[in-house]
KEKE-3310 file (N, C-alpha, C; in steps of 0.2 Angstrom, whole numbers, plus 5000, padded with zeros to 4 digits):
npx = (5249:5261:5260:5269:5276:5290:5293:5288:5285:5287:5275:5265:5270:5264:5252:5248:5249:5241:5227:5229:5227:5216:5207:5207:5206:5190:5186:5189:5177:5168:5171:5168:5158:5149:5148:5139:5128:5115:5112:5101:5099:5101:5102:5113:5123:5121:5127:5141:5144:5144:5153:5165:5163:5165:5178:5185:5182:5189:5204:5203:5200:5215:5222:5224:5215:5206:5187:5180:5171:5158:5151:5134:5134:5143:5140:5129:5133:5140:5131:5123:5135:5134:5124:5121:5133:5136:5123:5114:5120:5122:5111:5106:5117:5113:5100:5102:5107:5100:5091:5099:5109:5125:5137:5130:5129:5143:5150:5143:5150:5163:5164:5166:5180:5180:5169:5173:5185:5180:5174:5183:5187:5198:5202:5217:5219:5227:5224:5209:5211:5216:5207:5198:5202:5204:5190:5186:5194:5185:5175:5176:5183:5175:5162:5146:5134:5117:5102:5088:5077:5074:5087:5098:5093:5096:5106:5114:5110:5119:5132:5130:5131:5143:5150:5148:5152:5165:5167:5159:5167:5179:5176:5177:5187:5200:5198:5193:5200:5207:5205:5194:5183:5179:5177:5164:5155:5154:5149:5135:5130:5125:5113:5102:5101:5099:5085:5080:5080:5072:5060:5059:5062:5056:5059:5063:5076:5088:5099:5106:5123:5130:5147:5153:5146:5151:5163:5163:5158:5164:5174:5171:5168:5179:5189:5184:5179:5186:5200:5199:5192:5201:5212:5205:5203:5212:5220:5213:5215:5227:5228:5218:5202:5202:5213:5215:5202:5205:5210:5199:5196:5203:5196:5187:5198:5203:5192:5193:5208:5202:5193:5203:5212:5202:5196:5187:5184:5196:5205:5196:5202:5195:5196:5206:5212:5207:5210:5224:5221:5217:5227:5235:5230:5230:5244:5245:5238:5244:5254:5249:5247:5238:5223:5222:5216:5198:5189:5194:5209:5222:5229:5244:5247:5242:5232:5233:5222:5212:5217:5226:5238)
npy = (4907:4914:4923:4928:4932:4930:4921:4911:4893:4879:4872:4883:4891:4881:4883:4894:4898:4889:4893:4904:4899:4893:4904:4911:4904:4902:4914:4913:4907:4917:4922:4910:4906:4914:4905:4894:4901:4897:4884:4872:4877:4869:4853:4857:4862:4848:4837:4844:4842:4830:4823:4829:4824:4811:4809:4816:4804:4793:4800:4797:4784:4781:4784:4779:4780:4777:4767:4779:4779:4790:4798:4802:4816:4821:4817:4824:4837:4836:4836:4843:4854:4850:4854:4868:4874:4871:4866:4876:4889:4890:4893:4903:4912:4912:4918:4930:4936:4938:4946:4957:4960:4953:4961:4965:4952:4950:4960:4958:4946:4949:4953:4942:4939:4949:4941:4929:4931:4939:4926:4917:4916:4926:4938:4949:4966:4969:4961:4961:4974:4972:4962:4973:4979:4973:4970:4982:4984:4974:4978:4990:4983:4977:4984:4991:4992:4990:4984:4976:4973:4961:4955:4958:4951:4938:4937:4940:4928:4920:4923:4919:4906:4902:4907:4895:4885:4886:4886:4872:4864:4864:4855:4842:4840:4837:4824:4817:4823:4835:4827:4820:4825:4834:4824:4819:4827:4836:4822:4825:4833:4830:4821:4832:4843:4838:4833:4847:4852:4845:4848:4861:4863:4852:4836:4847:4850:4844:4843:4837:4844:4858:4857:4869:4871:4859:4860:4872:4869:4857:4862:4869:4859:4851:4860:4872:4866:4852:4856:4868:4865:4856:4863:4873:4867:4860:4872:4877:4869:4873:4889:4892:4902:4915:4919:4910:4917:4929:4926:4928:4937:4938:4933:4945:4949:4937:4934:4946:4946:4933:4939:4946:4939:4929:4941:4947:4961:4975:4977:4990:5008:5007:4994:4988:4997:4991:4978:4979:4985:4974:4965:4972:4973:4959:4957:4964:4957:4944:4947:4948:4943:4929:4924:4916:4907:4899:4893:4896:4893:4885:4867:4864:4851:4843:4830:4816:4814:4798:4784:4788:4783)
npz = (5127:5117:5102:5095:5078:5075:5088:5088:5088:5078:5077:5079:5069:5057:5062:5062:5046:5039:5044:5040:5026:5023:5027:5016:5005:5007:5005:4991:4986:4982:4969:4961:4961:4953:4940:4946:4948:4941:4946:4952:4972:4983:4978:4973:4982:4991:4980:4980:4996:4996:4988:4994:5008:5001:4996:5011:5019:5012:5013:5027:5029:5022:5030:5040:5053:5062:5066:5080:5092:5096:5110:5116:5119:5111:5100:5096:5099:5085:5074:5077:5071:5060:5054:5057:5052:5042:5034:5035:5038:5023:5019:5025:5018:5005:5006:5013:5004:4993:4998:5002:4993:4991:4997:5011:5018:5015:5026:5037:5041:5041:5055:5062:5067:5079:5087:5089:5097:5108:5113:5114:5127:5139:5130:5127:5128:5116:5107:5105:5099:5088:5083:5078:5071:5060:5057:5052:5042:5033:5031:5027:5013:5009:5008:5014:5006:5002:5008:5015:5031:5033:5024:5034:5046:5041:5036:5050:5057:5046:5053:5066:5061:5058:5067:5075:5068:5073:5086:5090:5086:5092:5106:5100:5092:5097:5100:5088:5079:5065:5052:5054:5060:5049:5039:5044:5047:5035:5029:5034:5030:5018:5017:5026:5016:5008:5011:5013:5000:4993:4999:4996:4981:4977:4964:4957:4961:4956:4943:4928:4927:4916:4910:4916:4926:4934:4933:4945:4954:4958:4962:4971:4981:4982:4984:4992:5001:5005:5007:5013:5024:5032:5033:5041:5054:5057:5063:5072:5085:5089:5089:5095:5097:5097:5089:5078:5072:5069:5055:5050:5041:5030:5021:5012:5005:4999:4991:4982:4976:4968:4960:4954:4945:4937:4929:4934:4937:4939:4958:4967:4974:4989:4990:4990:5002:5013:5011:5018:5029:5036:5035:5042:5055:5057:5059:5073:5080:5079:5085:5100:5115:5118:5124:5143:5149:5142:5134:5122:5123:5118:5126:5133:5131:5118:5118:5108:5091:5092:5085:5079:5074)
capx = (5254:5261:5260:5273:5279:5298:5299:5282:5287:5285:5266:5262:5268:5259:5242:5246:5247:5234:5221:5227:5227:5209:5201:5208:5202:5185:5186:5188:5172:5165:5176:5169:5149:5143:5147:5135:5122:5108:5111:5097:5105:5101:5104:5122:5127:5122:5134:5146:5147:5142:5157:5168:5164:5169:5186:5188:5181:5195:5209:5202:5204:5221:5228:5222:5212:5198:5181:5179:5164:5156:5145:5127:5135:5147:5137:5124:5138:5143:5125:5125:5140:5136:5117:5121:5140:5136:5117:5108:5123:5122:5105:5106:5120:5108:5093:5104:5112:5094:5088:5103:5116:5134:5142:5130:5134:5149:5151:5142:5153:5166:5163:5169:5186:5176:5165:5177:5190:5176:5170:5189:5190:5199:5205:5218:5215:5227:5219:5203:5210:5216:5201:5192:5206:5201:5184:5186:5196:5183:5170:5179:5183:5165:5156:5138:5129:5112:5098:5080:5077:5074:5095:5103:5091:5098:5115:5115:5110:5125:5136:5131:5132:5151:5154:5144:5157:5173:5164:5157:5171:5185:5177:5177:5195:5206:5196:5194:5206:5203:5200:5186:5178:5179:5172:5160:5150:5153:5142:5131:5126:5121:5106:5099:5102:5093:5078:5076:5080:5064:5054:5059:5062:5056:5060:5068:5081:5095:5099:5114:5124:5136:5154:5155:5145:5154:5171:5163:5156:5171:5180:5165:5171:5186:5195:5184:5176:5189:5205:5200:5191:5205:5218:5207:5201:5220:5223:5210:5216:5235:5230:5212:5194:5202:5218:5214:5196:5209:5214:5195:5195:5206:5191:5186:5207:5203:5187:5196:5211:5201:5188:5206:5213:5194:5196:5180:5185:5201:5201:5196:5205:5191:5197:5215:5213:5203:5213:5230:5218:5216:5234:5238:5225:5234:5251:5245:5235:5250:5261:5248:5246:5232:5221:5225:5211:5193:5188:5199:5215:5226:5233:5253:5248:5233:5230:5231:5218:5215:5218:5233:5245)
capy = (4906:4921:4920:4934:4926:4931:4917:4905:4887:4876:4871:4888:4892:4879:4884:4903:4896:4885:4898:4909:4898:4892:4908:4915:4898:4902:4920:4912:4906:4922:4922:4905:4907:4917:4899:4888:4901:4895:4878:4875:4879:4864:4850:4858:4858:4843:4836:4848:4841:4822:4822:4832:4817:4804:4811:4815:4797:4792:4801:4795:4777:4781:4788:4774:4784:4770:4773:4782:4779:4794:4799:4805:4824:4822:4816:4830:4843:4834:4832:4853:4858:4850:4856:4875:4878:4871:4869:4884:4896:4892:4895:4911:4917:4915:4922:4936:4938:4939:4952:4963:4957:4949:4966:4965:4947:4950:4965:4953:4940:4953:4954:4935:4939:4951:4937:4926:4934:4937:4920:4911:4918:4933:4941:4953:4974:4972:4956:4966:4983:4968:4960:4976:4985:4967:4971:4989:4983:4969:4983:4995:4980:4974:4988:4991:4991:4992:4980:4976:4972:4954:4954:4960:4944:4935:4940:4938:4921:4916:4925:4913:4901:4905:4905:4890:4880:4886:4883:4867:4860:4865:4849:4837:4840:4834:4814:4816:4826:4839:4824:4814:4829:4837:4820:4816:4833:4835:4817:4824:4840:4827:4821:4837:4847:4834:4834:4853:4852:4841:4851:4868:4863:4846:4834:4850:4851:4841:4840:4835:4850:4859:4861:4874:4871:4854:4865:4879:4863:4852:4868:4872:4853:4849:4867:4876:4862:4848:4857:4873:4861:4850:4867:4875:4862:4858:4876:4880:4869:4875:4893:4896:4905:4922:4921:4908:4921:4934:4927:4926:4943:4937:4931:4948:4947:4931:4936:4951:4943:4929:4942:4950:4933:4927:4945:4948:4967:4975:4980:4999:5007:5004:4985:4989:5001:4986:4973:4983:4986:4966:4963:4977:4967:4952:4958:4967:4952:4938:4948:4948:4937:4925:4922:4913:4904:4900:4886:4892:4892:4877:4867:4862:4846:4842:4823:4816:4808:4791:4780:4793:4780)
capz = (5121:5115:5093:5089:5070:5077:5093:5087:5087:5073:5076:5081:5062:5054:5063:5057:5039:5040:5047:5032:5019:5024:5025:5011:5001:5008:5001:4982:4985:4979:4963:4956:4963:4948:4938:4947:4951:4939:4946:4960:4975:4988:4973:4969:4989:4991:4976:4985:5000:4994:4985:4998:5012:4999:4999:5016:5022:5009:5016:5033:5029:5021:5035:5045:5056:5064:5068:5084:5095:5101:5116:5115:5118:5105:5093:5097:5096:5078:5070:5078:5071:5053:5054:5058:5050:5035:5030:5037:5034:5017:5017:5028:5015:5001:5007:5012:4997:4989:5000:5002:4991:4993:5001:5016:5022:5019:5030:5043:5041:5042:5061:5064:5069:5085:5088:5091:5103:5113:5114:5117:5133:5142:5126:5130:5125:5110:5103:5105:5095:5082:5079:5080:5065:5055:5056:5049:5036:5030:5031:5020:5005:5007:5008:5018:5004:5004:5010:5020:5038:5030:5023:5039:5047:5036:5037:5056:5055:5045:5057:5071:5061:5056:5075:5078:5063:5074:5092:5091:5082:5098:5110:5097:5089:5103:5099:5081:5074:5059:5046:5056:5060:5043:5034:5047:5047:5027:5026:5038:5029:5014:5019:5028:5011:5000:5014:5011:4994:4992:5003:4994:4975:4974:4958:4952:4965:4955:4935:4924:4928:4912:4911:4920:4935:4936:4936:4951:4960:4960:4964:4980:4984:4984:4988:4997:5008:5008:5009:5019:5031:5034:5034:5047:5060:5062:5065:5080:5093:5090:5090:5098:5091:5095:5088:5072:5070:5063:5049:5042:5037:5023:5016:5006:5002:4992:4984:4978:4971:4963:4954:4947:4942:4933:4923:4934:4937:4944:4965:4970:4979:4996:4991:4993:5008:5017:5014:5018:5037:5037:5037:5048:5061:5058:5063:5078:5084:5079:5094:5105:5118:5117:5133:5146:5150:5141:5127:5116:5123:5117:5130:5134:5126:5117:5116:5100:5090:5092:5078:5074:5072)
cpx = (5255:5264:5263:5277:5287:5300:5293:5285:5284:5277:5263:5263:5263:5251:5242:5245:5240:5228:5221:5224:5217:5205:5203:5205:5193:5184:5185:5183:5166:5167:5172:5159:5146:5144:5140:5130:5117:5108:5108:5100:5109:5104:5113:5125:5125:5126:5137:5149:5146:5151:5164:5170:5166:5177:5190:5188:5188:5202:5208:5205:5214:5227:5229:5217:5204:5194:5182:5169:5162:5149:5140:5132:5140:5145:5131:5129:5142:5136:5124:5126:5137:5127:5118:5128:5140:5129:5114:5114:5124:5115:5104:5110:5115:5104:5096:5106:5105:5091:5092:5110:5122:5136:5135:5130:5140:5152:5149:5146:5160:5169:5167:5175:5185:5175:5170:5182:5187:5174:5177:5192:5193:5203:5212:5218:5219:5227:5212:5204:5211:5213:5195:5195:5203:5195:5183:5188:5190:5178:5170:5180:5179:5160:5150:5134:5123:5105:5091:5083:5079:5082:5098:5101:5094:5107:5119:5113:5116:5131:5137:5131:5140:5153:5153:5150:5164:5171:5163:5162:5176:5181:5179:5183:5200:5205:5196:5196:5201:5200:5194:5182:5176:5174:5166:5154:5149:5146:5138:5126:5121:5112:5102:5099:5096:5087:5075:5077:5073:5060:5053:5056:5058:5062:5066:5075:5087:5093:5106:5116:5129:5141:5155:5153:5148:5162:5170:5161:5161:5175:5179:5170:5179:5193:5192:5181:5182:5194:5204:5196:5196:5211:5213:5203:5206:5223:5220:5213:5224:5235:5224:5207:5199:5209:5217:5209:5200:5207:5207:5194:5201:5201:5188:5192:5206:5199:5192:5201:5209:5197:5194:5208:5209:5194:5186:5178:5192:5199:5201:5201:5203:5195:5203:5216:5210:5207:5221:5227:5220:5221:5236:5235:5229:5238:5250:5241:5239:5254:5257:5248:5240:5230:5222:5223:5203:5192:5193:5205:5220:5229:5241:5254:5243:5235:5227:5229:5218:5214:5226:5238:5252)
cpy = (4912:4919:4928:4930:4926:4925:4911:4899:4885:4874:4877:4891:4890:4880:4892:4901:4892:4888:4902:4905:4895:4898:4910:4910:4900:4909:4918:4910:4910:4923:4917:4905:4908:4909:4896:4892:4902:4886:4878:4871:4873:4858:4851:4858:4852:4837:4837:4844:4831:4822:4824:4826:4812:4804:4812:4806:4794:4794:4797:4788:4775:4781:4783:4776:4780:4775:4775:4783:4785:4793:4803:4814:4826:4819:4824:4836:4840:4836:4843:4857:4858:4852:4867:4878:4877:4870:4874:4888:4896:4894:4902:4913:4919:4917:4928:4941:4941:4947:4957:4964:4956:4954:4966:4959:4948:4954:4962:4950:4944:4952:4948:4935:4942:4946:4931:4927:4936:4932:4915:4910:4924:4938:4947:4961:4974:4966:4960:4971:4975:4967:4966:4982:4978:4969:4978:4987:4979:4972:4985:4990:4979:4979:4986:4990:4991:4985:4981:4974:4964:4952:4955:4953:4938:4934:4938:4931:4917:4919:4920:4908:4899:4904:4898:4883:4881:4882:4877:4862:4859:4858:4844:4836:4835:4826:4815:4817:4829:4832:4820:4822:4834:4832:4820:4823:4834:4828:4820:4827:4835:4827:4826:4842:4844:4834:4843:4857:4849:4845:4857:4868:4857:4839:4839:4853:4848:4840:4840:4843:4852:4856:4864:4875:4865:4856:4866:4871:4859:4858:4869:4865:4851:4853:4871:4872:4858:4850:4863:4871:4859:4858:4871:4872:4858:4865:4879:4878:4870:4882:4895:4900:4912:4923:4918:4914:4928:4935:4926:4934:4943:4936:4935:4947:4940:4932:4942:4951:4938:4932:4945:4943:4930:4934:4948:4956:4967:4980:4987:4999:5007:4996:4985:4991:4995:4979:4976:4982:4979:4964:4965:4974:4962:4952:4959:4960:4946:4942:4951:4943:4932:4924:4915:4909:4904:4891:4886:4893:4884:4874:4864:4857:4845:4836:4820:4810:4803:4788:4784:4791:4781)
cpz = (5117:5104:5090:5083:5075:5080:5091:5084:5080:5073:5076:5070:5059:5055:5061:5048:5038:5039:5041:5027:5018:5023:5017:5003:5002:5002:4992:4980:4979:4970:4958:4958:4958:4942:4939:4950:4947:4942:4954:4966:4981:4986:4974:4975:4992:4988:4978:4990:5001:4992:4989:5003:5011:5000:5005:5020:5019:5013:5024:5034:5026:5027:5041:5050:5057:5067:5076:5088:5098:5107:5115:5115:5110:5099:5091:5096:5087:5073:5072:5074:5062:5051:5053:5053:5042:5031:5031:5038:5028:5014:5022:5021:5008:5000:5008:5007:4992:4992:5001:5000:4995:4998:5007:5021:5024:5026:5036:5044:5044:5051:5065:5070:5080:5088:5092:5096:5108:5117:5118:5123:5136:5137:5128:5125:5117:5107:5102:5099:5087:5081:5079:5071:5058:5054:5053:5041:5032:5027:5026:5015:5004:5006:5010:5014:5005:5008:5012:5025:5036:5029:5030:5043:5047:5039:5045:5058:5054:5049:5061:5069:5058:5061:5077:5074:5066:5082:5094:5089:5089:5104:5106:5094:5092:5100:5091:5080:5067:5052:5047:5056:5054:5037:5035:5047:5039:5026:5028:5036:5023:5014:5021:5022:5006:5003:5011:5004:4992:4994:4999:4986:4969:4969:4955:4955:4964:4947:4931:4925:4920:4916:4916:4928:4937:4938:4942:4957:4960:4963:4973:4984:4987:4986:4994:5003:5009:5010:5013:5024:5037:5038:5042:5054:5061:5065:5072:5086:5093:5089:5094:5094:5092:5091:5081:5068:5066:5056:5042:5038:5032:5017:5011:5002:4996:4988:4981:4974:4964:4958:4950:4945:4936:4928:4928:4938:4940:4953:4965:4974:4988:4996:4994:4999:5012:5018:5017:5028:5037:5039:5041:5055:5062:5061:5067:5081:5084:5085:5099:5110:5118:5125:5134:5148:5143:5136:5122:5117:5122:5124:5129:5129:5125:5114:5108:5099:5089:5085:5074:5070:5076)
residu = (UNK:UNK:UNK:UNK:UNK:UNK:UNK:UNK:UNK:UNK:UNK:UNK:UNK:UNK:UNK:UNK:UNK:UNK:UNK:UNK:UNK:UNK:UNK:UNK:UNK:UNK:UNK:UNK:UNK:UNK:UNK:UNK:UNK:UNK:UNK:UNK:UNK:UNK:UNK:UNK:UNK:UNK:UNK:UNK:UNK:UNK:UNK:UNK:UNK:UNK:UNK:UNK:UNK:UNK:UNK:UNK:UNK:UNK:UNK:UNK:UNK:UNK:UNK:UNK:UNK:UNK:UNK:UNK:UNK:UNK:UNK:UNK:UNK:UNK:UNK:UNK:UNK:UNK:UNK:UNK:UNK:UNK:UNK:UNK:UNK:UNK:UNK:UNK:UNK:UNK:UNK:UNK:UNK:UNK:UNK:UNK:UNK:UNK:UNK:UNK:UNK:UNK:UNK:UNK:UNK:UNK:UNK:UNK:UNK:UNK:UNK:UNK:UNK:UNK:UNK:UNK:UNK:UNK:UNK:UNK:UNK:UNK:UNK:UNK:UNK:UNK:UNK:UNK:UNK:UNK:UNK:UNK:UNK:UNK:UNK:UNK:UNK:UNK:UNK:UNK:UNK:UNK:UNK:UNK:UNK:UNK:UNK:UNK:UNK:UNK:UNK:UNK:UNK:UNK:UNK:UNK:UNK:UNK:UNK:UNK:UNK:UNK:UNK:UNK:UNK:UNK:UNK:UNK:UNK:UNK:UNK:UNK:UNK:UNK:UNK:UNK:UNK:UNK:UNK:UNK:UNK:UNK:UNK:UNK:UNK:UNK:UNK:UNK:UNK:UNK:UNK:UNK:UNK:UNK:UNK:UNK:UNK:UNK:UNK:UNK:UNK:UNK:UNK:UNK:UNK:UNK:UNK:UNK:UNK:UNK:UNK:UNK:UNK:UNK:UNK:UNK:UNK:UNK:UNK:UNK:UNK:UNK:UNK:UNK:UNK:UNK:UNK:UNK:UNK:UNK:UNK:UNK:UNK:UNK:UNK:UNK:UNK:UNK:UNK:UNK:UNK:UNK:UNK:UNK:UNK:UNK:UNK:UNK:UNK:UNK:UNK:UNK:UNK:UNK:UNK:UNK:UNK:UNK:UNK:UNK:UNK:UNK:UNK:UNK:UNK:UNK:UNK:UNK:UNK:UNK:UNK:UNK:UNK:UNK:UNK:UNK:UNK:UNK:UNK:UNK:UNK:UNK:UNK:UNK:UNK:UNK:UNK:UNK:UNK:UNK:UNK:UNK:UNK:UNK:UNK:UNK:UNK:UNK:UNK:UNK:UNK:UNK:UNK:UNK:UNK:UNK:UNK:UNK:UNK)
# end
């Protein structure tokens, strides 16, 4: 599939938007986190994504979209997917964050775009140089910053499990489709949160929240889980891990607009020079070719899920 903007079919746009508008929603994350970080951490995503799965379930039954029986692997790659990509990265990014502050996950996290075009199959050299000017760029707006062996630990961690939330997701799509697979991992993360919320905090793992962390957590829920889920688990299998993996190095780009937007400083110019790279990666990797083989290559026609209607 060649993804030059110029000749890219109609779906092939929608999965360039998509893939943007999700990372760059994830990036706002960072914007609204200083809110809900007195609120304890296991408790408040738990609500998060307690609440996330009622709406996508919601939308599910809207849309008509019936259960779907899976097969012992496909449950095992679901129960995986909602185990590594969303409890234990949110628990790698916090302990990260602990031991070597925000800018060295980020910088990890940074990498994705890499990680990913490797993984999709035969990348070609100038998908490569693009995921490799995106990863310069994410560097330069996030900064190395400083840390222990402990954060970098940390931080590599939720890499793999950044990869682990795009990976596991590509056999499952084609039979669920982004919204089953979106609700059905959201429930799943529930329960596995509130177990190691109990084991961590106890009792003290949940309490009436304010204003304002009702605001940052309604926000974590319903923007950056329910719609940048849905936006990019219908963008993967119409563009692929190495070619969707780009656009996460948008994700300093949204932190960095939403800190000016919140009054919560204005960007440097390292922020500008980084995201200015990010785009310039983007462009060069939307007119490249996409490999031609692997897991993440789209096929001709990708089987749609059942219950679709």
């Amino acid at each position: 599939m060649n993804v030059d903007v110029s000749t890219a079919s109609r779906p092939e746009l929608r999965g360039l938007s998509e893939a943007a508008g999700a990372m760059f929603l994830v990036g706002t994350l960072a914007g609204v986190s200083g809110v809900i970080g007195d609120y304890p951490v296991y408790g408040g995503q738990a609500m998060r994504y307690l609440l996330a799965a009622a709406v996508l379930l919601a939308i599910t039954r809207m849309a008509g979209l019936r259960f779907v029986r899976l097969t012992p692997r496909e449950t095992a790659l679901l129960a995986t997917l909602s185990l590594t990509g969303l409890v234990i990265f949110n628990v790698c990014v916090i302990e990260a964050t602990r031991h070597g502050g925000p800018a060295l996950v980020g910088t990890v996290l940074g990498t994705v775009p890499l990680a990913l075009a490797l993984l999709g199959g035969r990348p070609s050299p100038r998908l490569l140089l693009a995921a490799a000017v995106v990863v310069t760029g994410a560097t330069v707006a996030t900064g190395l910053g400083s840390g222990d062996l402990a954060g970098l630990l940390w931080s590599l961690g939720a890499l793999g499990c950044e990869i682990c939330f795009s990976m596991l997701a590509i056999p499952l799509l084609p039979k669920l489709g982004a919204v089953r697979v979106s609700a059905y991992s959201a429930a799943l993360a529930v329960p596995l949160l509130v177990i190691a919320g109990l084991l961590a905090d106890g009792t003290a793992m949940i309490r009436v929240p304010t204003a304002p962390e009702i605001a940052g957590l309604g926000y974590q829920s319903l923007i950056v889980t329910t719609v940048a889920f849905l936006l990019w688990y219908d963008a993967l299998p119409r563009l692929g891990p190495g070619t969707a993996g780009l656009f996460a190095g948008l994700i300093p780009v949204g932190a960095i607009v939403t800190g000016a937007v919140l009054g919560l400083g204005a960007p440097s110019v390292p922020d500008l020079l980084g995201a200015a790279l990010v785009v310039t990666g983007i462009v060069i990797g939307l007119r490249a070719g996409a490999p031609t083989t692997g897991a993440g290559s789209p096929p001709a026609k990708t089987r749609r899920p059942a219950g679709a209607g």
